[in-house]
Every structure is written in structure tokens, then in C-alpha cells.
C-alpha positions in Angstrom: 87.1 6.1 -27.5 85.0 9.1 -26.3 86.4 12.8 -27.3 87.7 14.5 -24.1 86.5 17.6 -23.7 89.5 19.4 -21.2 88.1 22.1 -18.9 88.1 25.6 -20.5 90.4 27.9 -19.2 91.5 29.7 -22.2 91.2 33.4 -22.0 87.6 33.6 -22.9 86.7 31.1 -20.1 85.3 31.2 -16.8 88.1 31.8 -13.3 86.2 29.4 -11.5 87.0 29.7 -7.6 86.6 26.5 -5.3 87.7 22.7 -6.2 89.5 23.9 -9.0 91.7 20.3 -10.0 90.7 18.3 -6.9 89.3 15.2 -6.7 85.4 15.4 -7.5 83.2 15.4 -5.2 81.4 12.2 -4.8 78.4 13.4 -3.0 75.6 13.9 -4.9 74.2 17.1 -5.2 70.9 17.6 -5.6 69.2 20.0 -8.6 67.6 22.8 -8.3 67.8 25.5 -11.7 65.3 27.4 -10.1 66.0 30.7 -7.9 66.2 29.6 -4.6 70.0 31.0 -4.3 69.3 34.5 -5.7 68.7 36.2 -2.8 72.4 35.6 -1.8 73.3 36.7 -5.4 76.5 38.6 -4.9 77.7 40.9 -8.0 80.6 42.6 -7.0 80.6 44.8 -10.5 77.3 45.9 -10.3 77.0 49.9 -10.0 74.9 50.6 -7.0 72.0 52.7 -8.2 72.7 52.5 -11.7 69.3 53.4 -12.7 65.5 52.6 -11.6 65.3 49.9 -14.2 68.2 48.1 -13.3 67.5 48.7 -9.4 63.9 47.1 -10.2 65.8 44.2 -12.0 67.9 43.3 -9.2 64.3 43.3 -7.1 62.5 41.5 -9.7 65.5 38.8 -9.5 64.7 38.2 -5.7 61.4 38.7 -5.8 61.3 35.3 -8.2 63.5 33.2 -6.0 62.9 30.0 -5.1 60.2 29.9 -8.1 60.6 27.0 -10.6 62.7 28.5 -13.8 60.6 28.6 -16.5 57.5 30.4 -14.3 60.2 32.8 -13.7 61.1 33.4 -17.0 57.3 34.4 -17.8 57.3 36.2 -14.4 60.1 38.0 -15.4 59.3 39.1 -19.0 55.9 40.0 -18.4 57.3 42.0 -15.6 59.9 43.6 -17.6 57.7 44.8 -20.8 55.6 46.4 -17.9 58.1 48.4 -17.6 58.8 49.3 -20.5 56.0 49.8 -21.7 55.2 52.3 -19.2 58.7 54.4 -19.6 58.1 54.1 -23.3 54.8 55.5 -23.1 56.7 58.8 -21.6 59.4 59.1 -23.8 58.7 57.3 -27.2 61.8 55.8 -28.3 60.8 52.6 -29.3 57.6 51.0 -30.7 55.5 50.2 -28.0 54.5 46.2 -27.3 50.9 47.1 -26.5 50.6 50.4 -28.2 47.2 51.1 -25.5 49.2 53.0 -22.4 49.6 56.8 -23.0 50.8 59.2 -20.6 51.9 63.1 -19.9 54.9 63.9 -21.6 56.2 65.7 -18.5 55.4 62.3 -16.8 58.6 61.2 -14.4 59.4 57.5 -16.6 61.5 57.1 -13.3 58.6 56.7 -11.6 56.6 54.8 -14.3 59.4 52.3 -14.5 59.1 51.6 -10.6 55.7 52.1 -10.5 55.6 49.1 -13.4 57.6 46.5 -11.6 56.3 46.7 -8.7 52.4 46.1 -9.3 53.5 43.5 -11.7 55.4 41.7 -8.8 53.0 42.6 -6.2 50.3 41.0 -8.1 52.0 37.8 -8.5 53.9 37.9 -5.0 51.6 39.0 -2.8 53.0 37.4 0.1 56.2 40.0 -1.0 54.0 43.0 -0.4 56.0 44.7 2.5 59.8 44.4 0.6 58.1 45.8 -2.8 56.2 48.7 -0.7 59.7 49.0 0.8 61.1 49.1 -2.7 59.0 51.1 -4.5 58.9 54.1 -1.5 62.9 54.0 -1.9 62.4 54.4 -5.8 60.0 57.2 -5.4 61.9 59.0 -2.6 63.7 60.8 -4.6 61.4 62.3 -7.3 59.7 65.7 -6.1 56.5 65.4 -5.1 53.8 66.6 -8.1 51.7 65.9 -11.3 55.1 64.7 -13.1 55.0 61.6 -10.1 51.7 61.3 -9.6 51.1 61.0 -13.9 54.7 58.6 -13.8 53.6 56.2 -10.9 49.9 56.0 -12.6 51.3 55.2 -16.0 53.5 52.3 -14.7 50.5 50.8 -13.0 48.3 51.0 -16.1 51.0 49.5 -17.8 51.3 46.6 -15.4 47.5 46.2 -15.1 47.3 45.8 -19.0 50.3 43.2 -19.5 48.9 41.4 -16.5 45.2 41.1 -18.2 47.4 40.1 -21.4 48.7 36.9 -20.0 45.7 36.0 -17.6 44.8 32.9 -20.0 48.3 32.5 -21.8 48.1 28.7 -21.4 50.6 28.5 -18.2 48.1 27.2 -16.0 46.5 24.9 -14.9 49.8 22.4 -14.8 49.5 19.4 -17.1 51.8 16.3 -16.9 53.2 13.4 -19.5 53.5 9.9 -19.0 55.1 8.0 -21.4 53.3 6.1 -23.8 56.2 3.8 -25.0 59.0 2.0 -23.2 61.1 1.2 -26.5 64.4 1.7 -27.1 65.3 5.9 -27.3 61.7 7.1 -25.8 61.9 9.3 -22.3 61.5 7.6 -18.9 60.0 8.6 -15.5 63.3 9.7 -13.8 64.0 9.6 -9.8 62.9 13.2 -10.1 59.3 12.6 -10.9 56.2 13.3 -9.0 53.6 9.9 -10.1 52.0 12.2 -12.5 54.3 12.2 -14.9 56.9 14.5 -16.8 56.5 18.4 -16.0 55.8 21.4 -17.4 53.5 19.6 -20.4 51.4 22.5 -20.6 54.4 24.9 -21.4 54.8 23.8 -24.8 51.4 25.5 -25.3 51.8 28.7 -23.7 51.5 32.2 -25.7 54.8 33.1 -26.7 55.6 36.5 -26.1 57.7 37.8 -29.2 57.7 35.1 -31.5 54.6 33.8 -33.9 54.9 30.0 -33.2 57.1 27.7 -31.4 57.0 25.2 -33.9 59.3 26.7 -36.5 62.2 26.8 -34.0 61.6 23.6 -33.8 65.3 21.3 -33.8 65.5 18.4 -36.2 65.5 15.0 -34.7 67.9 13.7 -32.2 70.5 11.5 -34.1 69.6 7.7 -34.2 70.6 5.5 -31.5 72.8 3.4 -34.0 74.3 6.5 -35.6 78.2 7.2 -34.7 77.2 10.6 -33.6 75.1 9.1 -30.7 77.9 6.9 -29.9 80.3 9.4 -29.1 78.0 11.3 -27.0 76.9 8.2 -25.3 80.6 7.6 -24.3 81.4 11.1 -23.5 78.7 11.3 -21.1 79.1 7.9 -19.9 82.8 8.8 -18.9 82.4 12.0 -17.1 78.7 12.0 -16.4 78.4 9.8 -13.8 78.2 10.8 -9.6 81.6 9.0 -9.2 83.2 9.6 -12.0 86.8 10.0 -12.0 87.5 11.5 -15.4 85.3 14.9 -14.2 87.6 17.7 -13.9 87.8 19.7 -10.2 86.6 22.8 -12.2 83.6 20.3 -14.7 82.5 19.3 -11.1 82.2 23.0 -9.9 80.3 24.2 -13.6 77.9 21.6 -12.8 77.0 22.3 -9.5 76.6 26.0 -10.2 74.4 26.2 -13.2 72.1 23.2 -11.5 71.4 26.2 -9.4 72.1 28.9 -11.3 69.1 29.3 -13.7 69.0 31.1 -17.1 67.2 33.8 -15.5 69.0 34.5 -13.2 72.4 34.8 -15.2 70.8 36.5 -17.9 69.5 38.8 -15.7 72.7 39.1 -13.7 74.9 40.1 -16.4 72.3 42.3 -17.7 72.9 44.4 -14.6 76.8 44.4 -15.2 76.8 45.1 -18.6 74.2 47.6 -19.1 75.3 49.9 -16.0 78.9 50.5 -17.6 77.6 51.3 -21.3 75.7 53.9 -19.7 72.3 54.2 -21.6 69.1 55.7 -21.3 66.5 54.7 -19.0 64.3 53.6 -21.8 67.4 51.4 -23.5 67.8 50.0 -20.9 64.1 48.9 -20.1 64.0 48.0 -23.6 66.9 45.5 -23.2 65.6 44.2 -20.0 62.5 43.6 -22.2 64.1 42.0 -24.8 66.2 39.3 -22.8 63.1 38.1 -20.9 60.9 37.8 -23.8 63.9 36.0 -25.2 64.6 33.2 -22.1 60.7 33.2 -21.8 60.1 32.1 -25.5 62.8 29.9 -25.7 61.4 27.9 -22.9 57.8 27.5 -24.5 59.8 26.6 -27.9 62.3 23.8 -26.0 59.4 22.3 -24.3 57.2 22.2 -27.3 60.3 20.3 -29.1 60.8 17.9 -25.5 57.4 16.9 -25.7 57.4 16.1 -29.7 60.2 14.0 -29.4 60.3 12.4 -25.9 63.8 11.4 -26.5 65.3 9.1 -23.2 67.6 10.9 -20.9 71.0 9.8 -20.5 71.0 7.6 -17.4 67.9 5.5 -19.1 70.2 5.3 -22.1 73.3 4.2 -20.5 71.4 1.7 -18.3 69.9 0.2 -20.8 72.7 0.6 -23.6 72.9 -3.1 -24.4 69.3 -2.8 -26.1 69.8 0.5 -27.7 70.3 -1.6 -31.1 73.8 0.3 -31.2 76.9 -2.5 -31.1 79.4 0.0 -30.0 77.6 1.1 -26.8 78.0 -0.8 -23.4 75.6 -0.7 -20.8 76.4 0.4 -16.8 73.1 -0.5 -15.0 74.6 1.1 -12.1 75.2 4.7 -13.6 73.9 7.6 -11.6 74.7 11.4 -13.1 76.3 13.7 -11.0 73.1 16.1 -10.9 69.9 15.3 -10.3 68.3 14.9 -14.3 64.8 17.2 -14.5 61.6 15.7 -14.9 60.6 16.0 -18.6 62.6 14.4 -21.8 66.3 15.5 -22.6 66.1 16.6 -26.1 67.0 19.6 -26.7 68.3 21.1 -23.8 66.2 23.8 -21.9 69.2 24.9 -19.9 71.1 25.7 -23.8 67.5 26.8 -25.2 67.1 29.9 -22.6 70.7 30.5 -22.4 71.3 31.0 -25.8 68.5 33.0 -26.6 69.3 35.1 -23.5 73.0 34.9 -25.3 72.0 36.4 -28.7 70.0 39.4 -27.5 72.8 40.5 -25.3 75.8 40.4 -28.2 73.7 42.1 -30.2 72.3 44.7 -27.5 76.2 44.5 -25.9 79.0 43.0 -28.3 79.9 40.0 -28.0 83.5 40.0 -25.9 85.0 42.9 -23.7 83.0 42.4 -20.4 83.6 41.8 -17.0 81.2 39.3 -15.6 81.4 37.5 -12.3 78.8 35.5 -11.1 78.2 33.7 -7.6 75.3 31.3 -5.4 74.7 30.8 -2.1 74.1 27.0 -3.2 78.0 27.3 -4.5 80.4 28.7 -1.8 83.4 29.6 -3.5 82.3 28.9 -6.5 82.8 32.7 -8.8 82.8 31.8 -12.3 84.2 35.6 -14.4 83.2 36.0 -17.9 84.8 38.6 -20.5 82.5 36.7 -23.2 78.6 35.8 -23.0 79.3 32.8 -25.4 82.1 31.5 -22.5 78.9 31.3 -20.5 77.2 29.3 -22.9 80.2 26.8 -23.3 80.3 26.2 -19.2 76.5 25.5 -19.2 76.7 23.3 -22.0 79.6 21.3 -20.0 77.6 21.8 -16.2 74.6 19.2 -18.2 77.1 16.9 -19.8 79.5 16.5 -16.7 76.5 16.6 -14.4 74.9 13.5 -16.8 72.1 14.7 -17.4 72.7 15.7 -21.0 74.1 14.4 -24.8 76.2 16.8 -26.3 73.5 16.8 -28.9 71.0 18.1 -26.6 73.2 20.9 -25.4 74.0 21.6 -29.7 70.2 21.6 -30.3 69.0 24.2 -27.3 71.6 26.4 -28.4 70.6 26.5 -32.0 67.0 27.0 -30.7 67.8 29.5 -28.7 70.0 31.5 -31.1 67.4 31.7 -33.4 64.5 32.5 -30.7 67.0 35.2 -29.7 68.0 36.5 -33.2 63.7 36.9 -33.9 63.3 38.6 -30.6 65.6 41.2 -31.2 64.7 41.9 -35.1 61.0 41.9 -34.7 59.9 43.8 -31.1 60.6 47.2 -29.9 62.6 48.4 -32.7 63.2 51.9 -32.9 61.4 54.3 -34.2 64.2 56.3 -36.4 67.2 54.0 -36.2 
């Protein structure tokens, strides 16, 4: 008998708006964790104006939509330590992550910061050039004209220049795909998802981290065995409530899964970022520094997931439940006709990127924020209705880890593997990059 996990609604859960306790859906809906639905990002909490790094941040978050979600979690870091590094440059209270930009201390770091984001983002975005002109005049607007803006607006665009030349060969391109060598028992499958080529992203397990020294010593230990007891619960978990038709799937499971299949580690990071950080009220160059910090954080725990996806190359759940009469495992029973309720990414399912990026984006905000105490509400356009409010960043972590089991496209195991990778990503971020100068 599988473990039934009940939908959270404790106090440290989610107030999920929509289909809360109605029938699920049986429509399929398709998967997207990319962008796309930022731009109709709605956060109600969010101070207008809070400051020119969180203004840029909001930008930066539509700037990347409709990108895939791991090119926006480089796009977003490398956008973010521009910035940065440019107001640090000005006012020093961090250690630098290039240590090569200097600038006038009378420099304006409001217009460094701006001046940061946007080449970054222009350079990538071209085809964005009039919004992030529009952007950057509105940023500038308000800063007299004079050397302090002229000195500000040319530090932030040496800064971008120099993070930009940093990560011109970082191993992110060209794209590289996997086929599978193996069709045994437990080895990954080409899912409906996937272009000929192969699985996705095979180059990202090689890209240059950003904070950490190698990706292979967050490395998870192996999946469990396919005749272990531990698979066979998750097996039957997912089996139960995984499937499109499922009738076991909460109103509320349905609704997590729908909205973090669109709702990408970026963008939630990112969005409670802005709703967090407004309130406590720091300086400019905190919060830059915490911007910083997250995005190296989701960005490093992507290269780290897919360098474990790739070294493994364990079989995603609808290959395992189809084929769960040859799994070697007596206590499993096949359904040749399972389909999850998500669309399942093209590239093996162990560990989790979704719980990889998440938690690592989790660990850097409790330790930048606290870990309970907030007010958090997000929303899609690709989820009308659909308002999960947070008071805890782990609550978060719990509904993404149910959106990949109810949507069947994930073990619990995965989802318990990410997150350990991520926490520890995190935790390294945070200890070792721009620390403070006199703590």
C-alpha cells in the first residue's frame, strides 16, 4: 500500500486559490518551467520602487521570459553579479567577485546598478533593446545630471562588459544532446518530449560554475535499486496519484502541479526575493549582494543536477511504471497505459532539477532572510486563479516537491535528492562569495 501524502494546508503551507478539492482536471496540461508566464507575474506585496536593484530585478525577470530555465538561471546570475559588482565597486561592502572594476567614490551605485543590468540584458536580448532603453532612462531620471552619473552609469557597464567576457566560453554553448546507450531495466528513455536528438541540456553538466569549485562533489548518491522497498513505495505513490486521470490527486495536488510546471525556480526565487528584501529594508548593496547570491545559487545548482542526471541516467517514472513487470521488483505492477499529469522534461529523472535549483535558491534566502515570518504570494498567467501564499520558503519547497510527484514526472527520491543537492550548493554559495569585509 503506497504512503498518502494529504495536501498541505497546515499553517506553513501554501492558500492555494482555484480547484481547491474538486475533481482533477483530466486535461492534460502541457509543461513549460521556463518563463513564458512572467510577464503577467502579478506580486501584489511587492513595494513599488523599492530600490534600483530590485526594480532592475523585476526587469531582468521579464526580460528572460519565455527562455528555457536553466539558460535563465545563467542569464540571470551573470546579470546579477554585474550588478553587483558595479555598486560594490562604489561602496565596498563586500568582497568583490572580479576584484578588476574600480570606480569614483562619489560615483551614484544607483546608477551603476542600472547601468549593470541593463547592458548585461541588452547584450543578450537584443531584440529587448527599446523596453531596457525605456528602463534604464526611467532608472536614470531621477539622479542629477553630473560626474557622480556619468562615473555610476560607466562603472555599471564596465562591470557588465567584464562578467560578460567572463562567461563568453563557460561551456553553455553550443547545445549537446544524449541518447541512451542502454535500454535495461532502470536506464532513462527518450520521452514524448524529445526532439530525435536525444535528452537536453547534455552540455550543462559541463558548464563553469559560478560560486562553487566542482559540481562533482554535490554530487547525490545513487538512486535506490529497483528491487529495494524504498523504490517500491515511491513507485506506488507516484503510480497512484501521478497519473493524467488519476483520481486519488487532490483539487489543490492538481493545482501545485500545474503551477510550478510553469513556474520556474527562477522565477520564484527571484519573485520572493523582491517581497522579502523590500520589507527588511537594506542597503542598495545588500541587496545586490543577495540578488547575487540566489542566482549564482539556482545557476550552480543546475550545472550540479545535470552533471548527476547525466552520470546516472536513471528511467523516468512513466518508463518505470510501463514497464514495471520487468523491473526485477515482485511487488511492483505494471500500467502500460500510464500517462503523468505533466508533460515529464527531456533528460533523465534523477535527482530532480526542479528540487536542485529550488533548494539552493531556498538556503540562501533563510540564511540572507530567516527562515519563517514572510508574506509571499505568488501567481501565472499560465495558472488563472491559481495564488499559492507562503509565510515559509521551505512550504515552497514542499509544494514543488509534490507539483513533480502528483504531476508524474518524479520519485519522491528524486525530489529527496535535488533538495539535498541544492541545500548544500546553497549552503557553499553563501559561505564562500561576497562575504563581508568586517562582519
Amino acid at each position: 500500500m503506497f504512503k498518502k501524502i494529504p495536501g498541505r494546508m497546515s499553517s506553513r503551507s501554501p492558500r492555494v486559490a482555484g480547484n481547491r478539492g474538486s475533481k482533477a482536471p483530466r486535461a492534460r496540461p502541457g509543461i513549460s518551467i521556463g518563463l513564458a508566464a512572467v510577464l503577467a507575474i502579478v506580486l501584489s506585496t511587492t513595494p513599488a520602487r523599492a530600490d534600483v536593484v530590485l526594480d532592475w530585478n523585476v526587469t531582468m525577470l521579464a526580460t528572460l521570459a519565455g527562455q528555457n530555465p536553466f539558460a535563465s538561471a545563467r542569464f540571470a546570475a551573470i546579470t546579477e553579479l554585474a550588478v553587483f559588482e558595479a555598486v560594490n565597486a562604489i561602496t565596498g561592502e563586500y568582497r568583490p567577485y572580479l576584484g578588476t572594476i574600480s570606480a569614483p567614490a562619489d560615483a551614484s551605485p544607483e546608477a551603476a546598478a542600472a547601468a549593470a543590468a541593463h547592458a548585461v540584458l541588452r547584450a543578450y536580448f537584443p531584440g529587448k533593446a527599446a523596453a531596457l532603453d525605456a528602463a534604464l532612462a526611467a532608472s536614470l531620471a531621477p539622479i542629477p545630471d553630473g560626474p557622480a552619473k556619468t562615473d555610476g552609469v560607466a562603472t555599471g557597464q564596465a562591470a557588465a562588459a567584464a562578467m560578460i567576457a567572463l562567461r563568453a566560453d563557460d561551456g553553455s554553448a553550443p547545445a549537446s544532446f544524449y541518447l541512451p546507450a542502454s535500454s535495461e531495466p532502470g536506464q532513462w528513455q527518450l520521452t514524448p518530449s524529445c526532439p530525435p536528438l536525444g535528452g537536453t541540456s547534455f552540455q550543462w553538466s559541463n558548464v563553469t560554475p559560478f560560486g562553487i569549485p566542482d559540481v562533482r562533489q554535490f554530487r547525490p548518491g545513487a538512486p535506490p535499486p529497483l528491487t529495494s522497498e524504498v523504490y517500491r513505495e515511491a513507485y506506488d505513490e507516484l503510480k497512484a496519484v501521478g497519473g493524467v486521470n488519476s483520481a486519488l490527486r487532490p483539487g489543490d495536488r492538481a493545482d501545485v502541479a500545474r503551477f510550478y510546471a510553469a513556474f520556474s525556480p527562477v522565477a520564484w526565487a527571484n519573485s520572493a526575493l523582491q517581497q522579502v528584501a523590500g520589507p527588511a529594508g537594506q542597503s542598495l548593496t545588500a541587496n545586490a549582494r543577495a540578488a547575487a547570491l540566489v542566482n549564482m545559487a539556482v545557476s550552480d545548482a543546475s550545472f550540479a543536477s545535470f552533471a548527476a542526471k547525466y552520470h546516472y541516467t536513471f528511467w523516468r517514472p512513466e518508463t518505470a511504471i510501463r514497464s514495471g513487470e520487468s523491473d526485477g521488483n515482485k511487488k511492483t505492477t505494471a500500467d502500460p497505459l500510464f500517462v503523468p499529469y505533466i508533460v515529464a522534461p527531456c533528460f533523465p529523472g534523477y535527482p530532480s532539477n526542479h528540487a536542485s535549483l529550488s533548494n539552493a535558491a531556498r538556503e540562501v534566502l533563510e540564511r540572507l532572510y530567516g527562515a519563517d515570518n514572510h508574506d509571499i504570494t505568488f501567481s501565472s498567467a499560465a495558472t488563472p486563479g491559481v495564488t499559492p501564499h507562503y509565510s515559509t520558503f521551505e512550504a515552497i519547497t514542499h509544494d514543488i516537491d509534490d507539483a513533480r510527484i502528483y504531476g508524474g514526472i518524479h520519485f519522491r527520491f528524486d525530489q529527496e535528492a535535488g533538495g539535498l543537492l541544492g541545500r548544500r550548493v546553497g549552503a557553499y554559495i553563501y559561505t564562500h562569495n561576497l562575504r563581508e569585509i568586517h562582519p
